[in-house]
C-alpha positions in Angstrom: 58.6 -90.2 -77.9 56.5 -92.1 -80.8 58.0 -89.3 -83.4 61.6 -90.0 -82.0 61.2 -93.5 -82.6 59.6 -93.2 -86.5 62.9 -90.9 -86.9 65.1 -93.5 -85.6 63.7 -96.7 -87.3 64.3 -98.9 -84.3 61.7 -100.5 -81.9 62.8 -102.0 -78.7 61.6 -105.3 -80.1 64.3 -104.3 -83.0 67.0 -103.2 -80.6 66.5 -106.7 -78.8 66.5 -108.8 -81.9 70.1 -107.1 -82.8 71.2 -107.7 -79.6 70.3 -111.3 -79.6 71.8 -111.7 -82.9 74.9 -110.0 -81.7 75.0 -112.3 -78.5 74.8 -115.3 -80.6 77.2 -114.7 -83.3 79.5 -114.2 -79.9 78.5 -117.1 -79.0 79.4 -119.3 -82.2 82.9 -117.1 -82.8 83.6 -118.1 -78.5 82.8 -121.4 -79.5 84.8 -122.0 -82.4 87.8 -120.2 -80.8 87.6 -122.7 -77.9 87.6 -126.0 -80.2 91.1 -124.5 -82.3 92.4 -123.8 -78.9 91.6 -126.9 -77.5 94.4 -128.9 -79.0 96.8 -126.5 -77.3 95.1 -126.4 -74.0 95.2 -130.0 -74.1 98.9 -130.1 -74.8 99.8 -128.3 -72.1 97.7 -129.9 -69.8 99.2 -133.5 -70.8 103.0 -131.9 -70.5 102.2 -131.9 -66.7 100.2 -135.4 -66.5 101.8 -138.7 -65.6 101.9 -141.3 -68.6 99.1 -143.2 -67.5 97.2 -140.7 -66.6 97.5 -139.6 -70.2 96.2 -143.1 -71.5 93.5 -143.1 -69.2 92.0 -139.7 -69.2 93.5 -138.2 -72.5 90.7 -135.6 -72.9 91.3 -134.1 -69.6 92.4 -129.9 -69.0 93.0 -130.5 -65.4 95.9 -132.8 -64.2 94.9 -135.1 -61.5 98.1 -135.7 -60.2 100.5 -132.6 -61.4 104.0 -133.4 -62.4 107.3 -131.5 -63.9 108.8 -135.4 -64.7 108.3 -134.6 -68.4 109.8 -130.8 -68.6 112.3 -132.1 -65.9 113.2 -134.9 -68.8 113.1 -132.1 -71.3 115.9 -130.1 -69.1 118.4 -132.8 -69.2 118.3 -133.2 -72.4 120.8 -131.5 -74.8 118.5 -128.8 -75.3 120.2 -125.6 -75.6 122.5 -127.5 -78.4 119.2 -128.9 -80.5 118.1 -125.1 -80.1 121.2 -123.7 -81.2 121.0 -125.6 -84.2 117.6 -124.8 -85.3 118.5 -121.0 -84.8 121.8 -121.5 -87.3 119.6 -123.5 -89.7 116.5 -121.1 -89.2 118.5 -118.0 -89.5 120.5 -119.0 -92.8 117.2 -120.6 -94.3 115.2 -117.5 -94.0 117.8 -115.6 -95.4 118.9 -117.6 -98.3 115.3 -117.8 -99.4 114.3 -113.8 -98.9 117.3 -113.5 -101.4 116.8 -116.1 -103.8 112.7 -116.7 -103.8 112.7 -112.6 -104.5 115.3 -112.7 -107.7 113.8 -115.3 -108.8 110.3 -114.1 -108.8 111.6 -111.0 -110.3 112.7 -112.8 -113.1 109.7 -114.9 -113.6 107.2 -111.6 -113.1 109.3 -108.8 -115.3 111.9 -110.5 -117.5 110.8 -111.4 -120.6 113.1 -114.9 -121.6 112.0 -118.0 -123.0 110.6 -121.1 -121.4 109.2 -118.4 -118.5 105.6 -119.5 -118.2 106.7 -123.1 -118.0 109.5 -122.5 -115.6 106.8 -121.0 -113.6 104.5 -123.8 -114.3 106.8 -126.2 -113.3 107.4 -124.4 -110.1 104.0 -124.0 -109.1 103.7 -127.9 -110.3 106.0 -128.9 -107.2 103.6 -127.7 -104.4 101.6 -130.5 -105.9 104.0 -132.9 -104.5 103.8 -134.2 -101.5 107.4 -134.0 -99.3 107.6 -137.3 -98.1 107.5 -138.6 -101.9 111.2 -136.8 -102.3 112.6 -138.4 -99.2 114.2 -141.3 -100.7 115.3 -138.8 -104.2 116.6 -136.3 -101.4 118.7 -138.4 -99.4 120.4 -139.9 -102.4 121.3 -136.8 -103.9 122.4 -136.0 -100.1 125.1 -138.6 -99.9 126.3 -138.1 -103.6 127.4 -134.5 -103.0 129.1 -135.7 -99.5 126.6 -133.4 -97.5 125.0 -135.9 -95.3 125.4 -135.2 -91.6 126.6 -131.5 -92.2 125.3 -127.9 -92.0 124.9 -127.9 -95.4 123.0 -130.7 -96.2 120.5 -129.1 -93.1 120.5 -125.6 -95.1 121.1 -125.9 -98.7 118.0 -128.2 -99.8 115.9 -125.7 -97.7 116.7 -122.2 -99.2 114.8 -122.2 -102.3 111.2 -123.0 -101.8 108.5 -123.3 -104.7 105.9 -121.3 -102.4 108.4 -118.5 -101.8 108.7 -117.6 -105.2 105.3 -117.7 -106.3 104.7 -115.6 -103.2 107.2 -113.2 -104.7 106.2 -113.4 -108.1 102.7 -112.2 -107.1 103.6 -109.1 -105.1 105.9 -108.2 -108.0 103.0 -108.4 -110.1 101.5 -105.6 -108.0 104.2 -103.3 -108.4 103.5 -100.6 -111.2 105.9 -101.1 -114.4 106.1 -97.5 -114.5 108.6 -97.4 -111.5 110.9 -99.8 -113.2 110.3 -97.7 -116.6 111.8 -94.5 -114.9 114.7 -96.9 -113.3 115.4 -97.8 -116.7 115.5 -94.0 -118.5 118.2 -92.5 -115.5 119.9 -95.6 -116.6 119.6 -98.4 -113.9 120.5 -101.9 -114.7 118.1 -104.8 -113.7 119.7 -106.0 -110.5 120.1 -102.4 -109.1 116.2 -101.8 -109.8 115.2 -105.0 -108.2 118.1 -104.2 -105.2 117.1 -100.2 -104.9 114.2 -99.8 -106.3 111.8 -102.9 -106.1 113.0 -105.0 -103.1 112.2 -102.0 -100.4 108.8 -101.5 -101.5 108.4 -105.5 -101.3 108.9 -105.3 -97.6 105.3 -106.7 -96.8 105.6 -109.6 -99.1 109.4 -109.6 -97.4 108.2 -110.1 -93.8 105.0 -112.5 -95.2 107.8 -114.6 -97.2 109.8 -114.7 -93.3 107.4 -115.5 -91.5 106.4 -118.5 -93.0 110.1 -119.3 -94.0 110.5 -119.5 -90.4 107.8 -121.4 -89.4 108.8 -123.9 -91.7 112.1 -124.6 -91.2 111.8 -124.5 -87.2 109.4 -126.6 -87.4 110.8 -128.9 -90.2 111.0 -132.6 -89.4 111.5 -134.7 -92.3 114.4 -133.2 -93.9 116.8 -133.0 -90.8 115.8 -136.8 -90.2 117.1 -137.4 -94.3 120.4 -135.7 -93.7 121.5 -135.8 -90.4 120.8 -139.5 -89.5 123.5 -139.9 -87.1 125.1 -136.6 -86.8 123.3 -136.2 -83.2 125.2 -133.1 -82.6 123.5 -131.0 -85.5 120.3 -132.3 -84.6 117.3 -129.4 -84.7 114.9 -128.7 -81.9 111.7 -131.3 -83.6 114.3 -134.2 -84.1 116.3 -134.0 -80.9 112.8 -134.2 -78.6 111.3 -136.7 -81.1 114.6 -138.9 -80.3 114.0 -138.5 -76.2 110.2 -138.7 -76.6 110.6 -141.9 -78.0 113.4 -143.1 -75.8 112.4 -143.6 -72.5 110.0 -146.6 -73.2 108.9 -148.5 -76.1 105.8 -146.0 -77.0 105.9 -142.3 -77.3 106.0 -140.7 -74.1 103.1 -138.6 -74.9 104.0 -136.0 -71.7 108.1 -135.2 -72.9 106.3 -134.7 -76.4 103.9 -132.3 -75.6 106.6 -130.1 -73.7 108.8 -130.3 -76.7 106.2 -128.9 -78.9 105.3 -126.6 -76.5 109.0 -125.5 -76.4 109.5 -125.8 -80.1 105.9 -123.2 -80.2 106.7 -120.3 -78.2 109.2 -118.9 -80.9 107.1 -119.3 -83.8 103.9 -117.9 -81.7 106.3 -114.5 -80.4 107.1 -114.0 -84.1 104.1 -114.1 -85.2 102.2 -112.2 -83.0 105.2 -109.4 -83.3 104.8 -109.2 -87.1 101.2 -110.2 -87.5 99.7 -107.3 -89.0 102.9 -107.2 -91.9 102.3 -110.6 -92.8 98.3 -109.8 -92.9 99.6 -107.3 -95.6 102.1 -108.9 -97.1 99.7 -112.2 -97.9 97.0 -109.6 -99.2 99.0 -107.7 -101.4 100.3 -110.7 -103.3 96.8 -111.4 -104.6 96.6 -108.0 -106.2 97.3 -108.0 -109.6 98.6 -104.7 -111.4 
């Protein structure tokens, strides 16, 4: 028994010291997963409190007095229009920026012109920016081109985003030139070896780019507040519950908020968690450099 435990290396007092470790690094992950769940536990919780009971016990997972007043609130509302809307505006966002964030960050990673480093340095000098700094800028440009309180003015500012093509930019950094080279010798043009060539082997920086294309616009605030003002009947999902949120009293009915956000979650959480381990791949592979 001694000569089976030299061969092994391990003492029950070793065993139990892993084991205790193990436990306690359990411990700490269970413990940090609780406090970035907490904020959602406790929004869920408050969507079925009374108003007062929110202000009085705000910290509380388990309702007191369980009401549906603030979902019921929620279902009156003009809902499926608001959610309509955010789909059209969602839909033609993603899509305008999978197309235009991915030629232009073929351009900026593989054709040589000049001015391309600034370009890109410009580009990359607009994340710096913060968003509500443009608001004012934005909703005069808006008004001069006559697309206040349309579709377009909702879409248009949205489909070319600064992140998306330096996301793009990256992962066509990754992409070995030699591919392009042999596109080039059977006599491809640029656009068909970016469109048949380079864009399907992009898919995971594709799906990383929709992802969080998606999770921006649906949950975009700001922007449909600039140009749809008083357009209510284009109104997205975050600006149509912020309006009744804010409605039925002078201060923020804290309960109809936290159903609308729990509303205005579920789609970004279900595409997410469908397209998870893509967008773990597609984020990665961007920071590869070839």
């Amino acid at each position: 028994m001694a000569t089976m435990t030299a061969v092994s290396g391990r003492t029950p007092l070793d065993r139990m010291t892993r084991r205790t470790r193990r436990m306690l690094g359990y411990a700490v992950l269970l413990f940090f997963a609780f406090l970035y769940l907490m904020p959602f536990l406790l929004a869920i919780s408050a969507s079925f409190k009374t108003r007062a009971e929110v202000a009085a016990n705000p910290l509380g997972l388990v309702p007191a007095d369980v009401t549906t007043a603030a979902w019921e609130v929620v279902g009156n509302s003009a809902f499926p229009l608001w959610l309509r809307n955010s789909v059209i505006v969602t839909v033609s966002v993603v899509v305008g920026r999978i197309f235009l964030a991915s030629l232009a960050g073929y351009a900026l990673a593989r054709l040589d012109f000049p001015g391309r480093k600034v370009i890109f340095a410009f580009i990359v000098a607009t994340l710096a920016v913060p968003g509500i700094v443009l608001a004012v800028p934005r909703f005069l440009v808006l008004r001069q081109l006559g697309m206040l309180n349309s579709f377009s003015g909702l879409i248009v500012p949205l489909m070319v985003d600064a992140f998306g093509i330096f996301l793009m930019k990256q992962f066509f950094e990754s992409v070995p030139r030699e591919i392009e080279e042999a596109a080039k010798v059977d006599g491809a043009s640029v656009f068909t070896t970016w469109w048949r060539i380079i864009l399907p082997m992009a898919v995971p920086g594709l799906i990383a780019l929709t992802i969080l294309s998606f999770q921006g616009s649906w949950n975009e605030f700001l922007h449909p507040l600039i140009a749809a003002p008083t357009n209510s009947s284009i109104w997205t999902l975050p600006l149509g519950l912020s309006q009744i949120a804010q409605a039925t009293g002078e201060s923020l009915n804290t309960p109809v908020a936290m159903a609308g956000s729990m509303l205005t979650t579920l789609p970004v959480l279900i595409v997410f968690l469908i397209f998870q381990r893509y967008f773990i791949q597609g984020v990665a592979a961007t920071g590869v450099k070839g």
